[in-house]
N, CA, C and O atoms as a DFTB+ gen file, in Angstrom:
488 C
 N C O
     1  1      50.431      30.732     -85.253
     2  2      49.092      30.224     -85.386
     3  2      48.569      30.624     -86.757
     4  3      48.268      31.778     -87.063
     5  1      48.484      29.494     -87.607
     6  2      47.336      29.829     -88.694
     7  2      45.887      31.011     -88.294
     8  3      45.325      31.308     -87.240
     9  1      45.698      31.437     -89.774
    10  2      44.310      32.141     -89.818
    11  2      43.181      30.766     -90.424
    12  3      43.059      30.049     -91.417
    13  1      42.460      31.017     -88.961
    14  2      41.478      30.140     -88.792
    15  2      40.112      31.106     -88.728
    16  3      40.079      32.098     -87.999
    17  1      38.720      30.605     -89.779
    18  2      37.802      31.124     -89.235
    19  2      37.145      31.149     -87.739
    20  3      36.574      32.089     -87.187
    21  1      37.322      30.225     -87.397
    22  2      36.846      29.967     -85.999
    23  2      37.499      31.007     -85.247
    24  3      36.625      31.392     -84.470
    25  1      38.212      31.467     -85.106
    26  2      39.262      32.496     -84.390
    27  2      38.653      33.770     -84.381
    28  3      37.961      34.031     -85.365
    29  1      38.760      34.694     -83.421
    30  2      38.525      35.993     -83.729
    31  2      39.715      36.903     -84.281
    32  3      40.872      36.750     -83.890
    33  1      39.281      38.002     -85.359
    34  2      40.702      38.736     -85.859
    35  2      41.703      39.264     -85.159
    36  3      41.561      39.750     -84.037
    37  1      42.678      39.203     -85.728
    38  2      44.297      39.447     -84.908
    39  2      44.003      40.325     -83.841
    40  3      44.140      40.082     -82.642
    41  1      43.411      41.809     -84.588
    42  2      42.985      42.636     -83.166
    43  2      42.579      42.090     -81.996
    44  3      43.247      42.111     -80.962
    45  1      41.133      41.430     -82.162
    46  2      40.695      41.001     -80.852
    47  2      41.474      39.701     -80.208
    48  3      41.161      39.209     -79.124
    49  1      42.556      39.217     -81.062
    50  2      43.077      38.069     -79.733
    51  2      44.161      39.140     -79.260
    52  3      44.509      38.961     -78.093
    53  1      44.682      40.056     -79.814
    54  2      45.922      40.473     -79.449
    55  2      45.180      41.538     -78.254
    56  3      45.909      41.788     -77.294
    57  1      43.918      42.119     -78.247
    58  2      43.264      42.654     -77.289
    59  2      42.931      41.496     -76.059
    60  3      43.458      41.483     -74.946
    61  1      42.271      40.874     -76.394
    62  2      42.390      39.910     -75.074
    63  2      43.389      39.080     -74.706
    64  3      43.360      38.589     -73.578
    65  1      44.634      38.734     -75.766
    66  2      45.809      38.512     -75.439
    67  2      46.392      39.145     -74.075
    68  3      46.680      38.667     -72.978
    69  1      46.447      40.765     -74.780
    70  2      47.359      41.242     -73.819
    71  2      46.451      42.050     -72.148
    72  3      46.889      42.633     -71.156
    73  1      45.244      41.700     -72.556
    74  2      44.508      41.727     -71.174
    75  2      45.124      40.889     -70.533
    76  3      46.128      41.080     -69.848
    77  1      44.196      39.278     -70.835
    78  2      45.078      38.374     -70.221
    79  2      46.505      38.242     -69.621
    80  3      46.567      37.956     -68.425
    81  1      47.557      38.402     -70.255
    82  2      49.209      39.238     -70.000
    83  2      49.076      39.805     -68.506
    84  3      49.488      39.408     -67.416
    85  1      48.441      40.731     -68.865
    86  2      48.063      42.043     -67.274
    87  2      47.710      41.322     -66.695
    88  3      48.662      40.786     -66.128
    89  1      46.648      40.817     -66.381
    90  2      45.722      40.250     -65.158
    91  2      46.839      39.482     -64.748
    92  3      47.273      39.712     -63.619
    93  1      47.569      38.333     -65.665
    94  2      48.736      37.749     -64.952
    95  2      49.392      38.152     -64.365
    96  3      49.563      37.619     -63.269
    97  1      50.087      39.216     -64.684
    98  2      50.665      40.090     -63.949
    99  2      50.525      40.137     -62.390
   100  3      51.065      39.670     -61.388
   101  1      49.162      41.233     -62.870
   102  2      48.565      41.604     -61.688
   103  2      48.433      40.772     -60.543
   104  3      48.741      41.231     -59.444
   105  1      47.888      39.256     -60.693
   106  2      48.006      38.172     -60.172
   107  2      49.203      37.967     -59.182
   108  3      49.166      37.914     -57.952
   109  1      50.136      37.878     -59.918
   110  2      51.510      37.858     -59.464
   111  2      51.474      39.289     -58.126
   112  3      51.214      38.986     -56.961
   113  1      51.659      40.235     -58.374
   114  2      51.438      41.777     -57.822
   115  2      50.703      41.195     -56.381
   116  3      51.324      41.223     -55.319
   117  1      49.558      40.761     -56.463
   118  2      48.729      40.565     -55.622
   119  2      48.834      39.618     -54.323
   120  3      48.299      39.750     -53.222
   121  1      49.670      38.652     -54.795
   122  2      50.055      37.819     -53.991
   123  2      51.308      38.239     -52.988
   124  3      51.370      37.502     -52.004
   125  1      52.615      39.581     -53.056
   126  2      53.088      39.788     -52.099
   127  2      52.043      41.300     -51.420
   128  3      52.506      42.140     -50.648
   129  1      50.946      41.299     -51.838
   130  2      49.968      42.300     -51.520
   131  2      49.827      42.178     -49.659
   132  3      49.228      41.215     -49.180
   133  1      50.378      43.137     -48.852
   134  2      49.877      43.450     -47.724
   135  2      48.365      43.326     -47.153
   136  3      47.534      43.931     -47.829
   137  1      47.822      42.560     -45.887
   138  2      46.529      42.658     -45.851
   139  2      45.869      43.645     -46.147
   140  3      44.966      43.783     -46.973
   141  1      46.526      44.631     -45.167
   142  2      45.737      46.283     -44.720
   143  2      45.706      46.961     -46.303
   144  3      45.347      48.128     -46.144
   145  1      45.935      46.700     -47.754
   146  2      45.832      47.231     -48.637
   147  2      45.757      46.588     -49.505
   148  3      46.396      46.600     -50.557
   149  1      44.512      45.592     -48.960
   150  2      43.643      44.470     -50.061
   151  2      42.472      45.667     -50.238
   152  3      42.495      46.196     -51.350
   153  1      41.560      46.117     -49.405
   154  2      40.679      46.940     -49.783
   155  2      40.435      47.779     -50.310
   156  3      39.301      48.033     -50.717
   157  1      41.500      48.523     -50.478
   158  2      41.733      49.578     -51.580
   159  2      41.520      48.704     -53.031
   160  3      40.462      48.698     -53.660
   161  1      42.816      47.931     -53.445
   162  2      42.680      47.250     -54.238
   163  2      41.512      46.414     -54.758
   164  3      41.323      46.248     -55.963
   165  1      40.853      45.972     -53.946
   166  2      39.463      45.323     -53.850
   167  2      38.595      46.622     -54.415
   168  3      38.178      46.419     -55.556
   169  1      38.411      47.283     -54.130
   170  2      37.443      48.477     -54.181
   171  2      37.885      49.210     -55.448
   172  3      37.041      49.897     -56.023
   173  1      39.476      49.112     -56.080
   174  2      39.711      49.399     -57.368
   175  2      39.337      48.394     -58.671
   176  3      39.298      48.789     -59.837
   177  1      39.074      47.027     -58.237
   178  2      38.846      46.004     -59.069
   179  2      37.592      46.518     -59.345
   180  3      37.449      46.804     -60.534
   181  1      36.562      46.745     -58.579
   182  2      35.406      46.109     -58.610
   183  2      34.452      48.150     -59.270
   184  3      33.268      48.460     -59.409
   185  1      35.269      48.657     -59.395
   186  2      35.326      49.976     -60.217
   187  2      35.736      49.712     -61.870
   188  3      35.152      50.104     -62.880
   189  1      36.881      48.953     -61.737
   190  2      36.780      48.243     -62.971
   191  2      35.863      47.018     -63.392
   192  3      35.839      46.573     -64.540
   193  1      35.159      46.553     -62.400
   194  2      34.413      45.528     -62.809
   195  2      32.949      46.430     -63.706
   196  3      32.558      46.375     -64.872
   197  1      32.487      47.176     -62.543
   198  2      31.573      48.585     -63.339
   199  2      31.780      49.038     -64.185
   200  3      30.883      48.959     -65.023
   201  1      33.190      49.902     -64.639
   202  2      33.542      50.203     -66.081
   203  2      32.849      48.656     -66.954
   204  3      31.687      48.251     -66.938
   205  1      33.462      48.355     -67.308
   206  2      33.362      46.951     -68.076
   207  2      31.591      46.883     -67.893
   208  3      31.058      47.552     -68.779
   209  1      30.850      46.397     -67.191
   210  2      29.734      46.281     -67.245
   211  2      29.126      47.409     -67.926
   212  3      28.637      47.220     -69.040
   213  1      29.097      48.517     -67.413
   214  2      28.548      49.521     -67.992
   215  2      28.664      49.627     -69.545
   216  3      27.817      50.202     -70.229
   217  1      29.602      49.122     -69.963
   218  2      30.193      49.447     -71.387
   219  2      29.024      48.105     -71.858
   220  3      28.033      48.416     -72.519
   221  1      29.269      46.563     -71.431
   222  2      28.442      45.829     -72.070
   223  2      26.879      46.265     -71.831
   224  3      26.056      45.810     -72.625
   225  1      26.500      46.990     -70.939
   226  2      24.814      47.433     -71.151
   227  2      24.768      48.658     -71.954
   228  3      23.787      49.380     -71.775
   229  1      25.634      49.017     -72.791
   230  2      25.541      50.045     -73.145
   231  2      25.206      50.079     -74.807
   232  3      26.013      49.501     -75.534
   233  1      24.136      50.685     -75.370
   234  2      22.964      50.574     -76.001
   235  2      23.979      50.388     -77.799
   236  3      23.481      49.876     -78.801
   237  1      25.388      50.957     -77.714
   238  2      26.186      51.135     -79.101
   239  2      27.560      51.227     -78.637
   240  3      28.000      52.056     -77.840
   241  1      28.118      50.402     -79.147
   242  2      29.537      50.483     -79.250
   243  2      30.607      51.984     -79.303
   244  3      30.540      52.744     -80.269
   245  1      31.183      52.140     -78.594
   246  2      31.689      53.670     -78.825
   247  2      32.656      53.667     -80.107
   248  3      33.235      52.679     -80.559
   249  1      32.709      55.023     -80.612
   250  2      33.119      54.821     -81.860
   251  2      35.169      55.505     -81.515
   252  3      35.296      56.727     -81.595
   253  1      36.187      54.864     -81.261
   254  2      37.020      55.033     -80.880
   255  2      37.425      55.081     -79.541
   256  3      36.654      54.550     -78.741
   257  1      38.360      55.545     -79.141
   258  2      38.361      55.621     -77.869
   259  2      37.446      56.120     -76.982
   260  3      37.207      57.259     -77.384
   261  1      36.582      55.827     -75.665
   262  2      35.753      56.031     -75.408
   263  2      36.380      57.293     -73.784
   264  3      37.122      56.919     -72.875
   265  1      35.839      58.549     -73.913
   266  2      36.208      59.059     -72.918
   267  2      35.787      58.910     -71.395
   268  3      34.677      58.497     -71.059
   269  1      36.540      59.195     -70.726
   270  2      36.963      58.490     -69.158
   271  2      35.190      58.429     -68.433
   272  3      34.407      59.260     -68.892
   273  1      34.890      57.869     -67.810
   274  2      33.424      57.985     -67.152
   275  2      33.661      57.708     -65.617
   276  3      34.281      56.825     -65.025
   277  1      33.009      58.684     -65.242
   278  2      33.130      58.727     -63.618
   279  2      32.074      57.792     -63.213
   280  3      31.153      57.537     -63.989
   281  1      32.154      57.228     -61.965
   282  2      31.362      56.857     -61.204
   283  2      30.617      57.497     -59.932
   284  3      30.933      57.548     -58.743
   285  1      29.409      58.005     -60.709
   286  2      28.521      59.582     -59.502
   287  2      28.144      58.600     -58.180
   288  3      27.624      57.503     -58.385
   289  1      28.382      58.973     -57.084
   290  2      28.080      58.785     -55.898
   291  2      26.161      59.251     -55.681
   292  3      25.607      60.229     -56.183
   293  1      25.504      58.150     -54.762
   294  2      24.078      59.083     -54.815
   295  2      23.841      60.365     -54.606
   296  3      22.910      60.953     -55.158
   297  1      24.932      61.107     -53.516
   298  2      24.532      62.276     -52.906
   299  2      24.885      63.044     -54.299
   300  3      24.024      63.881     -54.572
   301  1      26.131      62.944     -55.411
   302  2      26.194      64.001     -56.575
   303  2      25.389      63.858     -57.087
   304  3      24.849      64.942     -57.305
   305  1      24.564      62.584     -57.731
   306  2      23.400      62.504     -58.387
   307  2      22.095      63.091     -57.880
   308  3      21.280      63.520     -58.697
   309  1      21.903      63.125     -56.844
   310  2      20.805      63.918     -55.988
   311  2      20.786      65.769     -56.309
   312  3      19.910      66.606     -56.525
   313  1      22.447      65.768     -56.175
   314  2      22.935      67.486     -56.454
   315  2      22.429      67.947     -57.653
   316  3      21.640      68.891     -57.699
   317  1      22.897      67.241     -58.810
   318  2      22.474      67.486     -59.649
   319  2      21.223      67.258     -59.960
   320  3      20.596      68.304     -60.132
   321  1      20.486      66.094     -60.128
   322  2      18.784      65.880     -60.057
   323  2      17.930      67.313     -58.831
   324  3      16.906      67.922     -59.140
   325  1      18.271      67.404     -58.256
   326  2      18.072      68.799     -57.031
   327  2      16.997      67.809     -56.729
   328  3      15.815      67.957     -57.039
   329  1      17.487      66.820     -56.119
   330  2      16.620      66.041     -55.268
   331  2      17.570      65.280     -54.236
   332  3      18.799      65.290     -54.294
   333  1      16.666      64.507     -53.116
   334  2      17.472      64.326     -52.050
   335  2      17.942      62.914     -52.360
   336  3      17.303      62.168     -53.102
   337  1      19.088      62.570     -51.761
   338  2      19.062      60.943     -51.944
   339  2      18.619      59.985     -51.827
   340  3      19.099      58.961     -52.314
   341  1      17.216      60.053     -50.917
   342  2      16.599      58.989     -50.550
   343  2      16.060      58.637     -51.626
   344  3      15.891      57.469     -51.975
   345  1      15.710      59.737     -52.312
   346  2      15.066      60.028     -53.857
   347  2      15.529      58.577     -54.811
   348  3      15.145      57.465     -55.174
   349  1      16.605      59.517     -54.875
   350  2      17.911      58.748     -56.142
   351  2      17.436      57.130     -55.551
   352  3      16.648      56.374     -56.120
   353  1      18.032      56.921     -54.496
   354  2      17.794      55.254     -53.993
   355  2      16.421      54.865     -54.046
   356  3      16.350      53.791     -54.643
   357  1      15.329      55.262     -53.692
   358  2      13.937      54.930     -54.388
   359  2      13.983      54.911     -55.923
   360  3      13.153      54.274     -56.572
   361  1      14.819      55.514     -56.402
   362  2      14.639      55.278     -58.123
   363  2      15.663      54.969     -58.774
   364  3      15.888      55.273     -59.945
   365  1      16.609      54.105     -57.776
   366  2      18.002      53.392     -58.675
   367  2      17.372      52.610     -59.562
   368  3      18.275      52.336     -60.352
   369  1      16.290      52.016     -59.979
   370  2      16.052      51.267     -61.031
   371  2      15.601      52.057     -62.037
   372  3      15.307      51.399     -63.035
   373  1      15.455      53.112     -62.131
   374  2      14.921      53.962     -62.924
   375  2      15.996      54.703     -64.043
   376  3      15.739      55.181     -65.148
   377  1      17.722      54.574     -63.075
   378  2      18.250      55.642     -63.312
   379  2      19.553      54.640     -63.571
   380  3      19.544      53.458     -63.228
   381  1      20.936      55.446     -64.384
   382  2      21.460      54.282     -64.618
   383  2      22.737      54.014     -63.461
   384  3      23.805      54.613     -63.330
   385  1      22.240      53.025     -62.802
   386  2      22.864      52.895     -61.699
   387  2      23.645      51.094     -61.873
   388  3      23.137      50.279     -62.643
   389  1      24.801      50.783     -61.083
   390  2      25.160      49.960     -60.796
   391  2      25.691      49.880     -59.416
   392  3      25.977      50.801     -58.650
   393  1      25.809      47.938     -59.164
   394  2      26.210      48.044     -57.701
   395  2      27.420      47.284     -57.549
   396  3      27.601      46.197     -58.098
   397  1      28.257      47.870     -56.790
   398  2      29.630      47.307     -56.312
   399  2      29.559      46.993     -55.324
   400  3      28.750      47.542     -54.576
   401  1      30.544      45.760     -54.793
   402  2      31.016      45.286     -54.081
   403  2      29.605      45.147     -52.882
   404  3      29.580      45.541     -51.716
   405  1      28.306      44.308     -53.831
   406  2      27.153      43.780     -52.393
   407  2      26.208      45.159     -52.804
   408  3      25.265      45.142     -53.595
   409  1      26.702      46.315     -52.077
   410  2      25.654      47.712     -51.125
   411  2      26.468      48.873     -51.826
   412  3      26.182      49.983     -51.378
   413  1      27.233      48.861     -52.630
   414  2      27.554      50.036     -52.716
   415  2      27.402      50.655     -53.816
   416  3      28.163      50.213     -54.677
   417  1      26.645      51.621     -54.219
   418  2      25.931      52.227     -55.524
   419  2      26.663      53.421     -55.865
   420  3      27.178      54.280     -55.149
   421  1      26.589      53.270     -57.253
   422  2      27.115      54.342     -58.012
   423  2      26.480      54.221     -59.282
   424  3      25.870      53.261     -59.755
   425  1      26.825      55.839     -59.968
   426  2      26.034      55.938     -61.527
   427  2      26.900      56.456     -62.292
   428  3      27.707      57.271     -61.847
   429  1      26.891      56.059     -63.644
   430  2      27.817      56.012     -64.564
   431  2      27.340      57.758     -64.844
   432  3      26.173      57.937     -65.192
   433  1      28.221      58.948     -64.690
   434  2      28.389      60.049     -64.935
   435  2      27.833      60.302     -66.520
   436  3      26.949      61.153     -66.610
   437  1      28.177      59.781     -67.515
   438  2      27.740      59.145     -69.103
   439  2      26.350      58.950     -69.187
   440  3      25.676      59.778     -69.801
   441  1      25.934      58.178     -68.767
   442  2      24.934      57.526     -69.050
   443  2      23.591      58.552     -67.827
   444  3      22.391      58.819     -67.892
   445  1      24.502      58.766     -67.035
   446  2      23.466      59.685     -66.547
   447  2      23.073      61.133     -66.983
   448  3      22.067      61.715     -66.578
   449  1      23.763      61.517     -67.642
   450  2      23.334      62.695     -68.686
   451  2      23.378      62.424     -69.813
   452  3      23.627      63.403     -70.516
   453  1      23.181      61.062     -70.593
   454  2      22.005      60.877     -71.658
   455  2      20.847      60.197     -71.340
   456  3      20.050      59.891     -72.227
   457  1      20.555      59.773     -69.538
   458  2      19.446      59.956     -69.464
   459  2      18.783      61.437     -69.180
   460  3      17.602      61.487     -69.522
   461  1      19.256      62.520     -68.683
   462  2      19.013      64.061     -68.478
   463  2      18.253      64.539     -69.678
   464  3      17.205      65.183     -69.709
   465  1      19.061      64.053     -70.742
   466  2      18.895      64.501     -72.198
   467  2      17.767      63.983     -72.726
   468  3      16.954      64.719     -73.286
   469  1      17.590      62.730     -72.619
   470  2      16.326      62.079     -73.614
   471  2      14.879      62.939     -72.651
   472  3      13.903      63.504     -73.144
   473  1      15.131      62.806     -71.581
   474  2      13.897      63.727     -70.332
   475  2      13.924      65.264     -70.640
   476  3      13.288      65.988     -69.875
   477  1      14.674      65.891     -71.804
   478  2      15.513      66.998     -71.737
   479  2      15.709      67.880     -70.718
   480  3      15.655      69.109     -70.761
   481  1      15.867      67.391     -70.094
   482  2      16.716      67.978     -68.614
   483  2      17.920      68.305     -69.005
   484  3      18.564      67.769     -69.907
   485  1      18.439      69.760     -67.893
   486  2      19.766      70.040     -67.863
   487  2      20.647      69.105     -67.441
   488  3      21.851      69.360     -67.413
């Protein structure tokens, strides 16, 4: 393939190149996939669907590799906030939260202690 402006640079096709690649893959993988261990799998996609989101709401581009980010459950976020969970869930809009799969909430470990920080909280 010619270098075309219209194109994005080698990096980024060869980055979404070889995404693309995987997911095929994976595709493939999925289809002799057992029922009873769709949900796992289901419930690992959609953890990666959060990674990924989180990264596009996220205020600056990380500068290299970006280190691993957990996904806090309400009751750890409560532990740490030293508040109860009903708490946390009255103020998921407040706090940086996302939702998986419909009902199921979690907070980006990252992003929740640079919100701690700007509040200067521990």
């Amino acid at each position: 393939m010619s270098p075309d402006a219209s194109f994005p640079a080698d990096a980024e096709i060869m980055g979404v190149a070889r995404c693309h690649a995987l997911l095929r893959k994976l595709e493939d993988a999925l289809a002799d996939l057992a029922a009873d261990e769709i949900p796992e799998v289901v419930g690992e996609l959609a953890r990666l669907d959060a990674v990924l989101r989180l990264r596009l709401a996220s205020p600056t581009p990380p500068e290299g590799p970006a280190p691993a980010d957990r996904l806090l459950t309400p009751e750890e976020v409560a532990e740490r906030l030293k508040q109860k969970p009903s708490w946390v869930y009255a103020h998921r809009n407040d706090l940086p939260a996302v939702t998986l799969s419909g009902r199921t909430l979690r907070f980006s470990e990252r992003r929740l202690e640079a919100y701690l920080r700007r509040r200067g909280l521990p």
